[in-house]
C-alpha positions in Angstrom: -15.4 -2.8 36.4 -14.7 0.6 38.1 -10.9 1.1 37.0 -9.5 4.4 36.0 -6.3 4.3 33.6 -4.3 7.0 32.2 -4.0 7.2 28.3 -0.7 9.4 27.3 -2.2 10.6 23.8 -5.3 9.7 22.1 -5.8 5.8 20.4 -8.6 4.7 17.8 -11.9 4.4 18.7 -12.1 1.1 18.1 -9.9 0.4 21.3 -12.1 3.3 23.8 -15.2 1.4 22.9 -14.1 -1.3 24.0 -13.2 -0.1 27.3 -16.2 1.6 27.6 -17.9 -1.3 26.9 -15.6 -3.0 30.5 -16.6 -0.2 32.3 -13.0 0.9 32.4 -12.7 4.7 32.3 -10.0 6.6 31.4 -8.4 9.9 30.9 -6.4 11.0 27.8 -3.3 13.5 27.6 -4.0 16.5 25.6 -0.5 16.7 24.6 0.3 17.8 20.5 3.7 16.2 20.7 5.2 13.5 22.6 5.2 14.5 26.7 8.4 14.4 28.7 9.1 12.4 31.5 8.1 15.1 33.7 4.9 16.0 32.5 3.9 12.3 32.1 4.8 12.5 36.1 2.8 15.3 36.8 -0.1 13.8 35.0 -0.2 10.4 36.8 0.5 12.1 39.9 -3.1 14.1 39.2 -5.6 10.6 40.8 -5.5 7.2 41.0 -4.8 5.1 38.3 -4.8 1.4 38.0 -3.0 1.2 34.5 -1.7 3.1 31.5 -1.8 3.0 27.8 1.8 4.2 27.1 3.5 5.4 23.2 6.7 4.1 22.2 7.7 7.8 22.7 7.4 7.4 26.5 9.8 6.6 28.7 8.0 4.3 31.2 11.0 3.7 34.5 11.3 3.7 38.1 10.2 7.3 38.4 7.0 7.3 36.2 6.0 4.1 38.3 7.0 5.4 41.5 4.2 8.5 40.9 1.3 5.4 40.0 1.9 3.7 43.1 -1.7 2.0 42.0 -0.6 0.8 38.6 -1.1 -2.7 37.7 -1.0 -3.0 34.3 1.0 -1.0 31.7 -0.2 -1.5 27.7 2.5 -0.4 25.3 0.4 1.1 21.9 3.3 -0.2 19.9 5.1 -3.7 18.8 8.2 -2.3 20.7 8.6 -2.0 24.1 12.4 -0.3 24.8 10.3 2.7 26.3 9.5 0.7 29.2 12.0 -0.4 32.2 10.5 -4.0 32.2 12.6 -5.6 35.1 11.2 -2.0 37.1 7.7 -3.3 36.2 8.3 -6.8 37.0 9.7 -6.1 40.6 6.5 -4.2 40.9 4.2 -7.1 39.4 2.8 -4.8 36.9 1.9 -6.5 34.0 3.3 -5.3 30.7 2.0 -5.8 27.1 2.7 -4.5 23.5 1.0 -5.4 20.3 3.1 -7.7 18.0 1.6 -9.1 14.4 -0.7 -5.5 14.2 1.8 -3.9 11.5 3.5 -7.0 9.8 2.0 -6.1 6.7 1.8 -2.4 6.6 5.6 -2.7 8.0 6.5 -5.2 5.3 4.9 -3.2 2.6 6.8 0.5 3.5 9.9 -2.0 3.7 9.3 -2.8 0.1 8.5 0.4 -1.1 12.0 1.7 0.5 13.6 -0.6 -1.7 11.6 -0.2 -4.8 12.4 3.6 -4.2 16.0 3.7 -3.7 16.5 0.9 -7.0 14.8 3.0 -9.1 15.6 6.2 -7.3 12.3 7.7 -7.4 12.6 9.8 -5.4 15.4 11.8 -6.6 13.7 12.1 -9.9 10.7 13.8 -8.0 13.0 16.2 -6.6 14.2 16.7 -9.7 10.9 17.6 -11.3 10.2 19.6 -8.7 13.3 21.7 -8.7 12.1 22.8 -12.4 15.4 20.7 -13.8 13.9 18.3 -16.3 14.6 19.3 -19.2 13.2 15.9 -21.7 13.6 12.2 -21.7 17.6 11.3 -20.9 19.1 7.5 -21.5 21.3 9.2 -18.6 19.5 10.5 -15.9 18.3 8.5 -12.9 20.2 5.2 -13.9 18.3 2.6 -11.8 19.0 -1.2 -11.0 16.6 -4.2 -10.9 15.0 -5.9 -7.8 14.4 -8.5 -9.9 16.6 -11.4 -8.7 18.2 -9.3 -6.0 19.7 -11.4 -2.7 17.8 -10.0 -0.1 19.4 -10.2 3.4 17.2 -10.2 6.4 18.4 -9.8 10.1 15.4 -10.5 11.8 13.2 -13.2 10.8 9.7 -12.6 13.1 6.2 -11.4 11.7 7.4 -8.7 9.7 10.9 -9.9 7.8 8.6 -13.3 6.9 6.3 -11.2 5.3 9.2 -9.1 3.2 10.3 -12.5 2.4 7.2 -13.4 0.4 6.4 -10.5 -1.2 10.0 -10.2 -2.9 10.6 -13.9 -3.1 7.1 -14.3 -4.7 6.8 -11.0 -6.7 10.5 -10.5 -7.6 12.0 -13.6 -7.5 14.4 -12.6 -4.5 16.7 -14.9 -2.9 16.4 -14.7 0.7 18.9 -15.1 2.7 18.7 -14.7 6.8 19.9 -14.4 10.1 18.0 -14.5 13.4 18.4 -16.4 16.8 16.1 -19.5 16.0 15.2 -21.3 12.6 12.1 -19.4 10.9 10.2 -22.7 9.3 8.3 -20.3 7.7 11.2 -18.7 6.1 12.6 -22.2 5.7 9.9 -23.4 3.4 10.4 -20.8 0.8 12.5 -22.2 -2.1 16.1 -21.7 -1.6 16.1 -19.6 1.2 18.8 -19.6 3.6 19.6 -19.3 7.6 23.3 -18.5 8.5 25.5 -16.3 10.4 24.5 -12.3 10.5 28.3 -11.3 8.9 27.6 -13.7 6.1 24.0 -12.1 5.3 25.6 -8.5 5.5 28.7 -9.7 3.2 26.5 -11.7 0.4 23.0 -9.4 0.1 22.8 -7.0 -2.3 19.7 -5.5 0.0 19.9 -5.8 3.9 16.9 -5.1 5.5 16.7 -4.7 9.6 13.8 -6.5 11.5 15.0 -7.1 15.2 13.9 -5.2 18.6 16.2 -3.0 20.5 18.2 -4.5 22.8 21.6 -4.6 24.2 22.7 -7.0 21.7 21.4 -5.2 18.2 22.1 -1.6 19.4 24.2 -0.4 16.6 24.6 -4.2 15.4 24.9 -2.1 12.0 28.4 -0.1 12.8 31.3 1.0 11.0 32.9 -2.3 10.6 29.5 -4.2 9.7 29.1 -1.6 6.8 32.6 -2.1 5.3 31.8 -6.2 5.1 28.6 -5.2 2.8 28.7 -4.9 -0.8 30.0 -1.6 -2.4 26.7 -2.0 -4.2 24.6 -2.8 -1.7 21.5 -1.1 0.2 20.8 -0.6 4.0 17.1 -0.6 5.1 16.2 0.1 8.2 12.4 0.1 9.9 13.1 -2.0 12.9 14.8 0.4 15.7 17.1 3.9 14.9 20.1 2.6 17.3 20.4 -0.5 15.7 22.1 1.4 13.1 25.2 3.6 13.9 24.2 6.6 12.3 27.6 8.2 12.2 29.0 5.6 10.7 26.3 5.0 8.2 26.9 8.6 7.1 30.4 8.1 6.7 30.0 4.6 4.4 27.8 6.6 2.5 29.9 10.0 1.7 32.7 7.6 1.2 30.6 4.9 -1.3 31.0 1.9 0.9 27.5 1.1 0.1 25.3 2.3 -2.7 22.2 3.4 -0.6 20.4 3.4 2.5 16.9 4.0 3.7 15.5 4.7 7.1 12.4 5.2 8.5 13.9 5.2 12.4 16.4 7.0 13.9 19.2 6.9 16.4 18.1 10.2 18.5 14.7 10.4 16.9 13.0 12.9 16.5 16.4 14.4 16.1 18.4 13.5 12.8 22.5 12.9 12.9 24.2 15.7 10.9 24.3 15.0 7.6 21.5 12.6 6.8 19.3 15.0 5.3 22.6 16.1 2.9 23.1 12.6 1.7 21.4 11.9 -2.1 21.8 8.7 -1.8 19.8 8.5 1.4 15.6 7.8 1.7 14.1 9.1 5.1 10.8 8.7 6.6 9.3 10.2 9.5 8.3 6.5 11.6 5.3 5.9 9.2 6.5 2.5 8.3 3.4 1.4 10.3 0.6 4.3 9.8 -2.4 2.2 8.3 -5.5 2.6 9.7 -6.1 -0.7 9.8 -2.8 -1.4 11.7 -3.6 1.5 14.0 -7.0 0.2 14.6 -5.5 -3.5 15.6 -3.1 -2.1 17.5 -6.0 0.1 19.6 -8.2 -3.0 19.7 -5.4 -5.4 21.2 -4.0 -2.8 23.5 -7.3 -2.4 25.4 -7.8 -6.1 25.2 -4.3 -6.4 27.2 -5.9 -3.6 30.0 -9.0 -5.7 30.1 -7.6 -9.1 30.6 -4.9 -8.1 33.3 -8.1 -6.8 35.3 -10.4 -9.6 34.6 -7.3 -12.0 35.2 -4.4 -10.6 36.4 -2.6 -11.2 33.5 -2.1 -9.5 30.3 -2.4 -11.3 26.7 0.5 -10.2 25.3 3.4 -10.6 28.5 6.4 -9.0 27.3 9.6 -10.8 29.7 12.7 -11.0 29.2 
C-alpha cells in the first residue's frame, strides 16, 4: 500500500499484523510514559507520515497537525476521543476514529467490582490485615451494606452503562434507573427500569454510576451542588471521564458525609490526584485500569488498524467520530 504512519506507544500485535499484512508500515515511539506535546512534534516532524495511531494521553491539536502536513487519517487507541481537536482535523479532512463497544464488558465489570468493593468495604479490611491490626472475628468491624435490591442510577446509557444494567439488574436484582440524551430500548426492556431527568437519578439512587464522554456539557456535571441532591447514603462511581466529576468538591461531600462513598478509576488532572483523595477512607482509586483486558486491548488494536486501513483503501474511516 506504501503508507508510513506514526504509532505514539506500542499497540497489540494483533493490530501490527494486520498492517503488515496492508503493507502499511509504521514507526513506534519508544517513550516509557506518555510523551508531551513537544516531543510528539518533534517526532512527527522526523519523515512523512500519512497517519497516526494516537493514546488518549495525547493531545492531538492545531500544532501536532500542523508538523504532519501529510496526515490523513488519525486512529485514536481508545473509546474516547477529548485528546483530539476534532473540528482542527475536520478543517483539514483528516479522518478521525476511536474504538467504541471494545471495553463494554471489561468496563462494566471494574464498574461492578467498584461497587461490590466499596458495599462491603473490602478494601479497607485488606488494609487492615495488612497493617497487622486484626486482632479476631468482630460483629463490629467493617459494617457493610447489601447490593442486593440497591437503585442503581446511571447517567449514561451507551455500550457500557447497558451492560452494568444487566449484570446488577440480573445478578442483584437492582432497579435501574437512568438518564441519557435519547431513550436506551435496550435499557427500556429491562423490567422496571426507568428514563428520567439526570437530577432525579442523582436524588433517588442509592449508587450513581458515570458512563458519558467528555464534553462541554458533562465536564464536572458531578459538582458541588449535584452531590448535595444525592443521598447521604449514597455512592459515586466514576469510570467514564476524571472532569466530569468536580474533584474538589467530591472531596469536600466526602470529609463532610454528604455521601457515603465514592470510587474512581479517572481523574480530573490525571495522572495527578486532587489533594486529599488519597486521605479519604471512604474513597476507592484506581490507576485508569477500568479497561485493561487483553481481550479488550487486543479489540481495540484490531479495530484501530482496521480504521488506518479503511481511510486508505477508502478514504474514510469505520469508526467517524463528528460532532
Amino acid at each position: 500500500m506504501n503508507k508510513h504512519i506514526y504509532i505514539t506507544r506500542k499497540i497489540p500485535d494483533a493490530g501490527l499484523q494486520l498492517l503488515k499484512e496492508k503493507g502499511i508500515t509504521f514507526d513506534i515511539g519508544k517513550f516509557k510514559i506518555p510523551p508531551t506535546k513537544k516531543q510528539l512534534i518533534k517526532e512527527l516532524k522526523k519523515k512523512t507520515y500519512n497517519g497516526m495511531i494516537s493514546f488518549l494521553t495525547d493531545t492531538i491539536d492545531k500544532d501536532v497537525f500542523d508538523s504532519c502536513p501529510t496526515m490523513k487519517v488519525c486512529a485514536n487507541f481508545s473509546v474516547g476521543f477529548n485528546n483530539i481537536d476534532i473540528n482542527e482535523a475536520q478543517k483539514r479532512n483528516i479522518g478521525v476514529s476511536n474504538t467504541p463497544g471494545t471495553s463494554s464488558t471489561a468496563v462494566a465489570e471494574h464498574t461492578v467490582a467498584l461497587m461490590l468493593a466499596l458495599t462491603t468495604r473490602l478494601v479497607e479490611g485488606d488494609e487492615f490485615i495488612r497493617q497487622g491490626k486484626y486482632k479476631g472475628w468482630d460483629p463490629d468491624i467493617f459494617v457493610g451494606t447489601d447490593m442486593k435490591g440497591k437503585v442503581i442510577g446511571l447517567i449514561g446509557a451507551g455500550q457500557i452503562g447497558t451492560e452494568v444494567a444487566k449484570i446488577l439488574h440480573y445478578g442483584f436484582g437492582s432497579k435501574v434507573i437512568y438518564s441519557d440524551v435519547k431513550q436506551s430500548v435496550d435499557l427500556d426492556n429491562i423490567d422496571e427500569t426507568k428514563r428520567m431527568e439526570t437530577s432525579e437519578v442523582l436524588k433517588q439512587a442509592d449508587i450513581v454510576s458515570l458512563h458519558v464522554p467528555l464534553l462541554p456539557s458533562t465536564h464536572h456535571l458531578i459538582n458541588k451542588e449535584s452531590l448535595a441532591t444525592m443521598k447521604k447514603t449514597a455512592f459515586l462511581i466514576n469510570t467514564s471521564r476524571g472532569p466530569v466529576v468536580d474533584e474538589k468538591a467530591l472531596v469536600f461531600a466526602l470529609e463532610k458525609d454528604i455521601i457515603h462513598g465514592a470510587a474512581l478509576d479517572v481523574f480530573e488532572f490525571e495522572p495527578k490526584l486532587t489533594k486529599g483523595l488519597t486521605k479519604l477512607p471512604d474513597i476507592i482509586l484506581t490507576p485508569h485500569i477500568a479497561s485493561a483486558r487483553q481481550s479488550a486491548r487486543d479489540m481495540m488494536a484490531v479495530l484501530t488498524a482496521k480504521n488506518i486501513i479503511s481511510s486508505f483503501e477508502t478514504g474514510q474511516v469505520i469508526n467517524k467520530i463528528i460532532i
